[in-house]
FIFIPA-962029 format. One line per 3 residues: their letters; for each residue x, y, z of N, C-alpha, C, O. Coordinates in Angstrom, 3 decimals. Example, Ala and Ser with C-alpha at 12.3 -4.5 7.8 and 13.67 -1.06 7.14 Angstrom:
2
AS = 13.190,-5.690,7.800,12.300,-4.500,7.800,13.200,-3.300,7.800,14.236,-3.319,8.465; 12.850,-2.250,7.080,13.670,-1.060,7.140,12.900,0.030,7.870,13.409,1.138,8.039
***
This chain:
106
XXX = -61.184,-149.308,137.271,-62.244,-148.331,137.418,-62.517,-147.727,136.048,-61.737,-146.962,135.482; -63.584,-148.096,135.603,-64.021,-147.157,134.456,-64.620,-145.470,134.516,-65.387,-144.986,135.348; -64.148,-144.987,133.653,-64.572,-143.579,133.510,-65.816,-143.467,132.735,-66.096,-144.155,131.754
XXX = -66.625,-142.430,133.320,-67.524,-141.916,132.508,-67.545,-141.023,130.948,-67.412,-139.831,131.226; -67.660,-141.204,129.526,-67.580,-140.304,128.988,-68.444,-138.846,128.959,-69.643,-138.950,128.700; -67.981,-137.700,129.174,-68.763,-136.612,129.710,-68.568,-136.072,127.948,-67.651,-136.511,127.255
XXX = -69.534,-135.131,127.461,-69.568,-133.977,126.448,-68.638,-132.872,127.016,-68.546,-132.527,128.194; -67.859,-132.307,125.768,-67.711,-131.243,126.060,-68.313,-129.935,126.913,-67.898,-129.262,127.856; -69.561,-129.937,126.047,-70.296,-128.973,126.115,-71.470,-128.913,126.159,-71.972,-129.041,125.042
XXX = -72.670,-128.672,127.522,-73.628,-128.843,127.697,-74.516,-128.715,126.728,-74.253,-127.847,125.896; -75.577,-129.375,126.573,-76.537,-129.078,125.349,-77.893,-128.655,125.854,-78.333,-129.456,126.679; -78.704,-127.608,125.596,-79.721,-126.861,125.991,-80.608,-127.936,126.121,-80.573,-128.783,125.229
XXX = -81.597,-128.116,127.282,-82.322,-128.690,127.000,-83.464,-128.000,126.890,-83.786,-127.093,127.657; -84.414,-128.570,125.518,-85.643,-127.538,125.273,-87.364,-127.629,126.620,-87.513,-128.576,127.392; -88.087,-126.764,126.557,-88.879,-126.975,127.831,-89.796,-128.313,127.161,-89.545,-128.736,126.033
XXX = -90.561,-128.727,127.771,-91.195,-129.872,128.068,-92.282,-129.695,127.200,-92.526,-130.467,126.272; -93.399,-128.006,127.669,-94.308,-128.009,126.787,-94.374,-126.924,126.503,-94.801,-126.294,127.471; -94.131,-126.131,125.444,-94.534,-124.563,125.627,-95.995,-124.127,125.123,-96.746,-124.334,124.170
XXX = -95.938,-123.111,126.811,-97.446,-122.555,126.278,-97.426,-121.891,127.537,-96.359,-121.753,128.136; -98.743,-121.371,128.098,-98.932,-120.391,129.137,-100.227,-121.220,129.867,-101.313,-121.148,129.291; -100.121,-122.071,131.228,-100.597,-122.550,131.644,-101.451,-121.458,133.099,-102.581,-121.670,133.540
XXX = -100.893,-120.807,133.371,-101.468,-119.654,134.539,-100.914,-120.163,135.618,-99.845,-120.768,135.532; -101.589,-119.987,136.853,-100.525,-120.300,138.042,-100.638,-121.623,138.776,-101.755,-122.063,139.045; -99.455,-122.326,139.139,-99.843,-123.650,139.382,-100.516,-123.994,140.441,-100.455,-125.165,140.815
XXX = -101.277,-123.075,141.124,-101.675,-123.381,142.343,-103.498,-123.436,142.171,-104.284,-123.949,142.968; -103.743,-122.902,141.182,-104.957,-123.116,140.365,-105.439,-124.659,140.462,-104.574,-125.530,140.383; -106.665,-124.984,140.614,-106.633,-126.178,140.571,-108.352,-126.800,140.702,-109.272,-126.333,141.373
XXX = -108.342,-127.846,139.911,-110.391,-127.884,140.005,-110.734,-128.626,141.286,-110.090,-129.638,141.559; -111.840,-128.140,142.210,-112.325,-129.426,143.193,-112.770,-130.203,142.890,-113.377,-130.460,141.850; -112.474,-130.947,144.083,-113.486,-132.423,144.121,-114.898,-132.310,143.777,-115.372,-133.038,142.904
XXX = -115.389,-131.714,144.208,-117.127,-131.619,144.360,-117.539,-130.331,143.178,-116.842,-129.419,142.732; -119.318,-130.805,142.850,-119.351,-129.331,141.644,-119.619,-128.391,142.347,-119.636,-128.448,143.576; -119.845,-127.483,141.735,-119.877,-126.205,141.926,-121.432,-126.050,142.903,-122.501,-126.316,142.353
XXX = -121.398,-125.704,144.027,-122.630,-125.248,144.620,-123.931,-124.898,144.188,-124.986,-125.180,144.756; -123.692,-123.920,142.578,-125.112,-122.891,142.582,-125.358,-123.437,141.113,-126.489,-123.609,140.658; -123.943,-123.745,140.273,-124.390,-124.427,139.192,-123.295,-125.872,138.914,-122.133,-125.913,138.511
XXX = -124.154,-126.862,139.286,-123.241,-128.621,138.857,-122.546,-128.548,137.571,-121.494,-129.175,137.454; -123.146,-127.642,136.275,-122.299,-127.787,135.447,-121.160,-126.687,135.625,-121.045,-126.531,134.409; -120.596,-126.149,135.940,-119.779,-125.594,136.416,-118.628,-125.966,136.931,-118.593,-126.310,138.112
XXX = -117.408,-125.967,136.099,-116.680,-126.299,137.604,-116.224,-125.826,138.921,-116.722,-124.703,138.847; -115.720,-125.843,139.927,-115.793,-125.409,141.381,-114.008,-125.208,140.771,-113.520,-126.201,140.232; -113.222,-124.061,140.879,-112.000,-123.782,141.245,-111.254,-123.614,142.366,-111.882,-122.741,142.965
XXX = -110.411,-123.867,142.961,-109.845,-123.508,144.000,-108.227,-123.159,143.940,-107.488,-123.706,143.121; -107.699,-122.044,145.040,-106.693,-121.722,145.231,-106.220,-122.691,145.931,-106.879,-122.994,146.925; -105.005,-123.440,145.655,-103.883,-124.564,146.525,-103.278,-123.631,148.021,-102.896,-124.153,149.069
XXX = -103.335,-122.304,147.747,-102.383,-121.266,148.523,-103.440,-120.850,149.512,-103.122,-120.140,150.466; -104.966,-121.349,149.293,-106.145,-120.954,150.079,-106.707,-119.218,150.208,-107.023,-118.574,151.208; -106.668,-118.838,148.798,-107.316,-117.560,148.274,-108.362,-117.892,147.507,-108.357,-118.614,146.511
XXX = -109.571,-117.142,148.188,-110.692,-117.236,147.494,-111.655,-116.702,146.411,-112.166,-115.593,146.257; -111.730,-117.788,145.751,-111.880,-117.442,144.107,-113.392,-117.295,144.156,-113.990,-118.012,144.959; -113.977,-116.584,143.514,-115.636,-116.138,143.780,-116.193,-116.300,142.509,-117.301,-116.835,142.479
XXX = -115.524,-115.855,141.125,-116.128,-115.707,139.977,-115.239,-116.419,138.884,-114.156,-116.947,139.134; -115.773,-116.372,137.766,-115.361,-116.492,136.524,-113.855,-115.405,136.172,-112.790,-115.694,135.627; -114.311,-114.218,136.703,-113.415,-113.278,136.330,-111.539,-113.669,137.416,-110.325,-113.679,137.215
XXX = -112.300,-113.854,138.246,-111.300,-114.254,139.421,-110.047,-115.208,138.447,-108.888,-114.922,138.144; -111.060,-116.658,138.099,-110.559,-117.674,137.458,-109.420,-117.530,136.305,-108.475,-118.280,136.062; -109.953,-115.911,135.460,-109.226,-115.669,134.420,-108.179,-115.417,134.622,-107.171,-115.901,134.106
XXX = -108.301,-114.353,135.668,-107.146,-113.442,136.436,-106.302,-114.694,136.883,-105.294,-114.702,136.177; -106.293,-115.489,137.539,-105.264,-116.750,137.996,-104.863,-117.133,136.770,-103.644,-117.249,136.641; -105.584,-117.379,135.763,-104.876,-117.945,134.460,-103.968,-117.210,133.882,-103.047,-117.718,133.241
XXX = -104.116,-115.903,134.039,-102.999,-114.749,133.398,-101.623,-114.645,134.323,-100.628,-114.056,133.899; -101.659,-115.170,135.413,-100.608,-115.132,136.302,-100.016,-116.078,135.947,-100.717,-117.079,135.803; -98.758,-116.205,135.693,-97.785,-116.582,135.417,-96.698,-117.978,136.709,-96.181,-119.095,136.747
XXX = -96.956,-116.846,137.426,-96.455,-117.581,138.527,-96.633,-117.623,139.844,-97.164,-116.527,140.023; -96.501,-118.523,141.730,-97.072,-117.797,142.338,-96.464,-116.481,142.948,-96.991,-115.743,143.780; -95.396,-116.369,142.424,-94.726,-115.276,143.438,-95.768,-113.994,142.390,-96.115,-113.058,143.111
XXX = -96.096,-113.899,141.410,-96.723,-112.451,140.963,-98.190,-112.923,141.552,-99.007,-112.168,141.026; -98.815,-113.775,142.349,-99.983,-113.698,143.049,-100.693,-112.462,142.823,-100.230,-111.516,143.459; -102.215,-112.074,141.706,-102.532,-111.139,142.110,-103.537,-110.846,143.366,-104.125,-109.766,143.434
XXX = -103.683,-111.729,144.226,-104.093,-111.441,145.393,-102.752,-110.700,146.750,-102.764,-109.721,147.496; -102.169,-111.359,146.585,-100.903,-110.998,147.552,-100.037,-109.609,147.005,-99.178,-109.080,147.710; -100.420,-109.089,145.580,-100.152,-107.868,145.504,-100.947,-107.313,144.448,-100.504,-107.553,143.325
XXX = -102.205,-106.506,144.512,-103.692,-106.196,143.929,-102.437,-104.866,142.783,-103.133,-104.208,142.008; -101.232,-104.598,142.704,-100.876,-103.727,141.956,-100.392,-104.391,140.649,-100.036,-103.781,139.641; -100.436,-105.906,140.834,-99.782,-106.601,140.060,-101.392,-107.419,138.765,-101.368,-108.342,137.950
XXX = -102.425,-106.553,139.177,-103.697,-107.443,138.697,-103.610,-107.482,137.440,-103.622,-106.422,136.814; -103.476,-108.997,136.628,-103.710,-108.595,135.274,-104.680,-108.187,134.507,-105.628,-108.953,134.677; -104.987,-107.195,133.581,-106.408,-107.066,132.652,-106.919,-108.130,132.222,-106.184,-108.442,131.285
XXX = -108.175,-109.328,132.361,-108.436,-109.928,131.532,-109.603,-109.486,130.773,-110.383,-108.617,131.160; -109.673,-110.045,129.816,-111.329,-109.863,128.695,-112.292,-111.293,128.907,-112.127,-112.451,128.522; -112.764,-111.000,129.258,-113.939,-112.371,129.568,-115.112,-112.126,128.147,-115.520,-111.023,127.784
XXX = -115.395,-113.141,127.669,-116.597,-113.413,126.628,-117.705,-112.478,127.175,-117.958,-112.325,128.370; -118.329,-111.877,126.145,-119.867,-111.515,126.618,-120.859,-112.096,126.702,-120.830,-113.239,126.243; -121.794,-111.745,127.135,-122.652,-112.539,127.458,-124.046,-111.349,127.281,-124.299,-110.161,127.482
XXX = -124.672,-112.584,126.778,-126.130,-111.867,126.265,-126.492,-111.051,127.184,-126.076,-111.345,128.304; -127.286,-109.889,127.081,-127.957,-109.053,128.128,-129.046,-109.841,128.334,-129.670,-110.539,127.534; -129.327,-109.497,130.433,-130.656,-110.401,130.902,-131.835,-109.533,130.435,-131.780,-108.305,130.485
XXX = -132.793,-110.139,130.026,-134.124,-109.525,129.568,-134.790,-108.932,131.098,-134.657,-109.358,132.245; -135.504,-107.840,130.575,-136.325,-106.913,131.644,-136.873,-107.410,132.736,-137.931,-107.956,132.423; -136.565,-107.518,134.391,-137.944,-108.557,134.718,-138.955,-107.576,134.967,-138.999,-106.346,134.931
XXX = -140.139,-108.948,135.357,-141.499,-108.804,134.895,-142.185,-108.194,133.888,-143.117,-107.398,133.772; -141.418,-108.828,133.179,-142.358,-108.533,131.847,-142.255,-110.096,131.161,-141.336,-110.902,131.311; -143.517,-110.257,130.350,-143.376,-111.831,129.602,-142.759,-111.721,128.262,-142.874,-110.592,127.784
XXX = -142.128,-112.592,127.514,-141.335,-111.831,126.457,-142.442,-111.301,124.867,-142.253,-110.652,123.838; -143.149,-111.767,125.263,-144.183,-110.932,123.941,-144.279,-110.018,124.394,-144.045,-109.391,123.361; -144.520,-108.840,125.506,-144.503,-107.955,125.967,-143.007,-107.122,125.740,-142.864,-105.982,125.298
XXX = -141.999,-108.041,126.172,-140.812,-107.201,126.212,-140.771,-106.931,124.404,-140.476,-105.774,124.106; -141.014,-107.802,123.317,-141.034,-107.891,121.913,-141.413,-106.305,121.436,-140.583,-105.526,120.969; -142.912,-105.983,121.667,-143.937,-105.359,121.948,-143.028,-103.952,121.696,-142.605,-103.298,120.743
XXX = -142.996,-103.903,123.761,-142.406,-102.775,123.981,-140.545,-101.958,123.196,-140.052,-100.836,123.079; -140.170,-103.317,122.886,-138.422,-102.679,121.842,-138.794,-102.745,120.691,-137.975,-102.364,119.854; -140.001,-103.189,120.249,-140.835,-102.453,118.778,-140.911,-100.860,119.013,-140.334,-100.017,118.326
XXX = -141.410,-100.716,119.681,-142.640,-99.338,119.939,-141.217,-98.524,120.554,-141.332,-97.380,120.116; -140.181,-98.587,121.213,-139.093,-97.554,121.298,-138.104,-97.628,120.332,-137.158,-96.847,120.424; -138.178,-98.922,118.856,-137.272,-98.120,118.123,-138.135,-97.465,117.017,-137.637,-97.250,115.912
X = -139.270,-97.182,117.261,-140.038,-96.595,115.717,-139.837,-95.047,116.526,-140.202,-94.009,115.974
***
């Protein structure tokens, strides 16, 4: 019977990839997005429903599923989402809107 040679002493093994992936239950659908195709459609694996962009972030900041911030709203992380241009005035045509943010900054 041969023996196995074993190490003394365990050796750490390092993680696989480091970085901050958000929670694994995150995940893209099959099909696009309803209101815009370029978009992608997200979904919860755990079947919590994701509505926005902001939603999306918030899952990415979670770590894991047990800190779920749906399953405990005290645990929500802050995210910062990109800005986004302000929508122009409606009904107005934009030589008009031009016009009129002339004439209120003089």
């Amino acid at each position: 019977m041969s023996r196995e040679r074993r190490r003394l002493f365990l050796e750490e093994e390092p993680s696989a990839e480091p970085g901050r992936y958000g929670c694994p239950m995150l995940s893209r659908g099959h099909r696009p997005h309803p209101i815009d195709p370029n978009r992608p459609l997200m979904r919860c694996s755990i079947g919590w429903a994701i509505h926005d962009d902001e939603d999306v972030q918030r899952c990415l900041a979670t770590e894991a599923v047990t800190d779920c911030w749906k399953v405990h709203p005290e645990r929500m992380p802050i995210v910062v989402l990109t800005p986004v241009a302000p929508a122009p005035a409606p009904g107005l045509a934009p030589e008009v809107r031009e016009v009129s943010e002339a004439a209120s900054a003089d």
